[in-house]
N, C-alpha and C positions, 0 to 999 in steps of 0.2 A: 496424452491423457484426455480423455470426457467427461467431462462431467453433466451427465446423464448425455443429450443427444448434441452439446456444445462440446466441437473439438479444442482444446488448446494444443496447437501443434508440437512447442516445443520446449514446456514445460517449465518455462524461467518466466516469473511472474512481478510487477509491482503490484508491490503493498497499496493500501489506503493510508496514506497520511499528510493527518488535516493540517490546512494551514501550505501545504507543499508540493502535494500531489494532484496538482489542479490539471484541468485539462491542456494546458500547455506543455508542463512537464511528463503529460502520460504521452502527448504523442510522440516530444521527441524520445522519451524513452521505446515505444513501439518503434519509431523511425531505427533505434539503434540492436532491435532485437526481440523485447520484450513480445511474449507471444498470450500474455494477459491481463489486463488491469482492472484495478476498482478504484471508484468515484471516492473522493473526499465523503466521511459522513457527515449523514443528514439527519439533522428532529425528525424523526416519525411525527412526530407531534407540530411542529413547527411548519413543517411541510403539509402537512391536513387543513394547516389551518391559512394557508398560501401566502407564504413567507416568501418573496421573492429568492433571497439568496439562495432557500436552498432549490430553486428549481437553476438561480447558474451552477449549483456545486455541479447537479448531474448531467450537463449536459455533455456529450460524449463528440472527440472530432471522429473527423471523416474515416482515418486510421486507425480507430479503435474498434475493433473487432476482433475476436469478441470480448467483452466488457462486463461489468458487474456495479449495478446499483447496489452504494451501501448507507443500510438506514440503522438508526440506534432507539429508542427506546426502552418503555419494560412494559407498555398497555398490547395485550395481541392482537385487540379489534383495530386500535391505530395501526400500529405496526401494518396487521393486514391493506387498509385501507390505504398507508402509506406507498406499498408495495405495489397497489393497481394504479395508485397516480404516477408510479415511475417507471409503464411502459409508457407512457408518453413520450418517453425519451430513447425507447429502445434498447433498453440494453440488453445481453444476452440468460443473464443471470440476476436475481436478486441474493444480494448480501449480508445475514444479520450482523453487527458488530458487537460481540460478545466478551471481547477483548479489553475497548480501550482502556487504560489504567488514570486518566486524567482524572482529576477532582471533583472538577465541574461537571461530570460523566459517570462516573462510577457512582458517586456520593449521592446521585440522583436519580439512583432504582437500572442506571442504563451500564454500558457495555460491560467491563469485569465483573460489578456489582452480581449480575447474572451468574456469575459463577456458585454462587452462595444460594442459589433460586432454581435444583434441578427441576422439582413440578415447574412452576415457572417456564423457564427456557421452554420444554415440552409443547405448552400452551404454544407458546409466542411461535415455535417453528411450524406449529399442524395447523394454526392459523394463516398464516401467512403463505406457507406449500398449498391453502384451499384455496388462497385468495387468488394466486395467479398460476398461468401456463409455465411460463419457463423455472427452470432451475432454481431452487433456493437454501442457498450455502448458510455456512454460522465461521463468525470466525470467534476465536476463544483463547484461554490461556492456561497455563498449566495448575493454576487454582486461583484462588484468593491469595491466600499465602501455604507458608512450610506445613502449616498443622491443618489445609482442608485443600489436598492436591486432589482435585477430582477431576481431571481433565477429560479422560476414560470413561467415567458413570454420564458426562454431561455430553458427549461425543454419542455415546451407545442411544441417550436420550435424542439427542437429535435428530440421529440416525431413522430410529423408529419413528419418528411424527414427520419425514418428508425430507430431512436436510439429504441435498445429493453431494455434496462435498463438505468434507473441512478443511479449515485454517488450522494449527496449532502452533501458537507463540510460546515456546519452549520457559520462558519466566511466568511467575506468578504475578498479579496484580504489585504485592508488596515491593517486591522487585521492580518493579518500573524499569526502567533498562540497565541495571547493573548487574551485575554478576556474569556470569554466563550461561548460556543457552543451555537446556537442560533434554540432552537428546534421548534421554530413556524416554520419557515421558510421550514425548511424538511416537519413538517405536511402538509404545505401549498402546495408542490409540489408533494406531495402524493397523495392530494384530486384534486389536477389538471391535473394528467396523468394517464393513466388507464395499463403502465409497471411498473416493479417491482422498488421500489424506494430504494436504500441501502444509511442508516444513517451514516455521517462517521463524527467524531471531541470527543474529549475527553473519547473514551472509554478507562476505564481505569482497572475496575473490575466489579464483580457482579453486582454490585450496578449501575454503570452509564450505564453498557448494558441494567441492564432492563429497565431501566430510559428514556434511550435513542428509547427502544420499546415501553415501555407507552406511551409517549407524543409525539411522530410522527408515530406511527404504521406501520413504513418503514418495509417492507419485507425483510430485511436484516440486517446487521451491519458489519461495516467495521471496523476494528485497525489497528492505525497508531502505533504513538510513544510511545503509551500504551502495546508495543509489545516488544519493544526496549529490550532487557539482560532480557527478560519475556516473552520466545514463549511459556510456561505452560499456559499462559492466553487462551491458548486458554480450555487447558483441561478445567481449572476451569469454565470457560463459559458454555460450552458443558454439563459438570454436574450440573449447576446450573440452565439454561433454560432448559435442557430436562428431567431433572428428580429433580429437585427440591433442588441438593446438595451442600452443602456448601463443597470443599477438605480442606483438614491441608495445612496450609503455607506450600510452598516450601521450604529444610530446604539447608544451603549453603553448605553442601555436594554436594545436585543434584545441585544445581547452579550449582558448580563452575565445574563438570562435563560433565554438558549440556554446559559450556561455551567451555571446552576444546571439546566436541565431534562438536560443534559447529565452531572452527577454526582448525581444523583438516580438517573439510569439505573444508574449507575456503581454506586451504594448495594444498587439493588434485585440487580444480579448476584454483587455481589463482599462483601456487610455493607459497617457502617460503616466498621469499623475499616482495613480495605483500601485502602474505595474512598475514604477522605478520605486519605488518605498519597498516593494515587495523583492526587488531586483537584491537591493542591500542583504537582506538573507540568503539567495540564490550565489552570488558575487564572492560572500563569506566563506559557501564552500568549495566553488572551484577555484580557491586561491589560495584553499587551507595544502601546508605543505612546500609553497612556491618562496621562493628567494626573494626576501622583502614581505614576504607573505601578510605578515602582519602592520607594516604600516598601511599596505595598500589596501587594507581591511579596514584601518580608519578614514583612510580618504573614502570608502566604498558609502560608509555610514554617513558622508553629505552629496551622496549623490542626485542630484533632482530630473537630469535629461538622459536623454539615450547617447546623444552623442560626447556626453562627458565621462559614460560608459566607456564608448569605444575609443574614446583619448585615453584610458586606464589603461584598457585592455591592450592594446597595442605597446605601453609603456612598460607593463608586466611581461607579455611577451619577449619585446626586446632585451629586458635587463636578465632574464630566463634563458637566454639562448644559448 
C-alpha cells in the first residue's frame, strides 16, 4: 500500500495509543513485523506552545520508517502550524486524530468530537494538506453514536480537502470499545473514497485480520490493543497473510523475554524511575492468561527495579513450563 508516494510494504499497521504506544513499544513492535506506525497523540495546541512532552511523544527511533506524526486538536491554523513543527522530527506522514473517544478529548472540540463537525474537519484537513509536503491522513470513527453514523460523508470530506489516507475505527464515539467492530461501515467508506482505507477495531489474530480484509477490502489493517504484551502479532500476521502460515504459539520463555527486552528499552528512554512504574502496565499484559497470572500481577504493581523484573520474570517462566 501508498499512501500517496510513502510505501508501507506490508500492510499490518500499529495504532496510536496514548499512554502505550511510545516509542519503545513501536520499535519492538517494527523489530517484530509491524510495517507502520504512529506517534502517541499530541495538543496541536500544547505543542505550538512548546510543551516539552509532546516534542518526546514524537520522537521516532531509528526503525521507524516509515512513521506518522499524530496531532489532535479542533483550531486549523494550530493544527496547521502544529503540523510544520513535526517535520522536525521527520516523520513520513502527518496524522489527524479524529477518532479518540476519551473525555478529556472529545469533550474538548478534539478527536471524536469531530465527528459532529463535517464543515469543520474539511477546514482542519485543507489546512494542514497546505501547511506541509508529506502526506496527511485523518484517523476517525464510525460516528458519534447510532443516531449520526457519518463516517462516509466525513471520509468523502476529507478526501476532498487533501487527506491521502484513512483510518476507520469500525465503533462509534459512544461505544468506546465495546461492542463489536462494525465492518459494513469500513466497507462502506472504501467504496466511497478512491485513497487507501486502513481497517482498525478488534484485530486480534489470524483470524479477525483476515476477517477484517474480507468484509471491508480496506488496504490496510491497523492493531490496537490486540498488540498490547503481543508485538509477535505482528510476525504471525505477516506469515499468515503473506504466505499462508500458521507460527507455534509463543511460548512464555520468549514472552517474558520480549517483556524484559521490552522495558529495558523503556529504562534506556525514559530512566528507571519512569520506565518501571510504566513497566507495571506493560508486565500486566504479558502475563494476562499465564499460570499464576494473576498473583504475579500483584507482585508486578510494587515493582521499583529492573532487576526485580527480571527475578519475576524468570519465576513466571519457570512455574509456566
Amino acid at each position: 500500500m501508498h499512501i500517496r508516494d510513502v510505501e508501507i510494504k506490508n500492510g499490518i499497521c500499529l495504532a496510536p495509543m496514548a499512554g502505550v504506544a511510545d516509542s519503545a513499544f513501536r520499535e519492538l513492535c517494527v523489530d517484530f513485523g509491524a510495517g507502520y506506525t504512529v506517534t502517541e497523540m499530541v495538543s496541536a495546541k500544547g505543542f505550538t506552545m512548546g510543551d516539552k512532552k509532546s516534542s518526546e511523544l514524537l520522537k521516532l527511533g531509528e526503525n521507524e520508517d516509515p512513521a506518522a506524526a499524530q496531532i489532535f486538536g479542533d483550531d486549523p491554523e494550530i493544527l496547521a502550524q502544529a503540523a510544520v513543527k513535526c517535520l522536525e522530527f521527520n516523520p513520513k506522514v502527518i496524522d489527524i486524530n479524529m477518532g479518540c473517544p476519551a473525555p478529556k478529548v472529545a469533550m474538548n472540540g478534539g478527536g471524536a468530537s469531530l465527528m459532529k463537525k463535517p464543515e469543520l474537519v474539511g477546514e482542519i484537513v485543507k489546512a494542514v494538506s497546505q501547511a506541509v509536503d508529506i502526506p496527511v491522513t485523518v484517523k476517525i470513527r464510525k460516528g458519534w453514536d447510532d443516531d449520526s453514523v457519518n463516517a462516509v460523508e466525513i471520509a468523502q470530506i476529507a478526501e476532498k480537502n487533501g487527506a491521502a489516507a484513512i483510518t476507520v475505527h469500525g465503533r462509534t464515539r459512544m461505544q468506546m470499545y465495546s461492542g463489536t467492530v462494525d465492518y459494513g461501515i469500513i466497507a462502506d467508506v472504501k467504496k466511497a473514497v478512491s485513497v487507501p482505507v486502513i481497517g482498525n477495531g478488534d484485530i486480534r489474530d489470524e483470524q479477525s485480520a483476515a476477517i477484517m480484509l474480507e468484509k471491508t477490502n480496506c488496504d490496510a489493517i491497523m492493531i490496537g490493543r490486540g498488540a498490547l504484551g503481543n508485538p509477535w502479532i505482528f510476525r504471525r500476521l505477516n506469515a499468515y497473510l503473506s504466505e499462508c502460515r500458521v507460527l507455534p504459539e509463543t511460548g512464555v520463555s520468549e514472552k517474558m523475554l520480549v517483556m524484559l527486552r521490552h522495558i529495558k528499552k523503556l529504562i534506556e528512554y525514559k530512566g528507571e524511575y519512569t520506565a518501571m512504574r510504566e513497566a507495571r502496565h506493560h508486565a500486566a499484559y504479558y502475563t494476562k492468561g499465564l499460570r499464576g497470572g494473576a498473583a504475579f500481577r500483584r507482585q508486578i504493581g510494587q515493582l521499583e527495579t529492573y532487576e526485580q523484573l527480571q527475578e519475576l520474570a524468570y519465576k513466571i517462566a519457570k512455574e509456566n513450563e
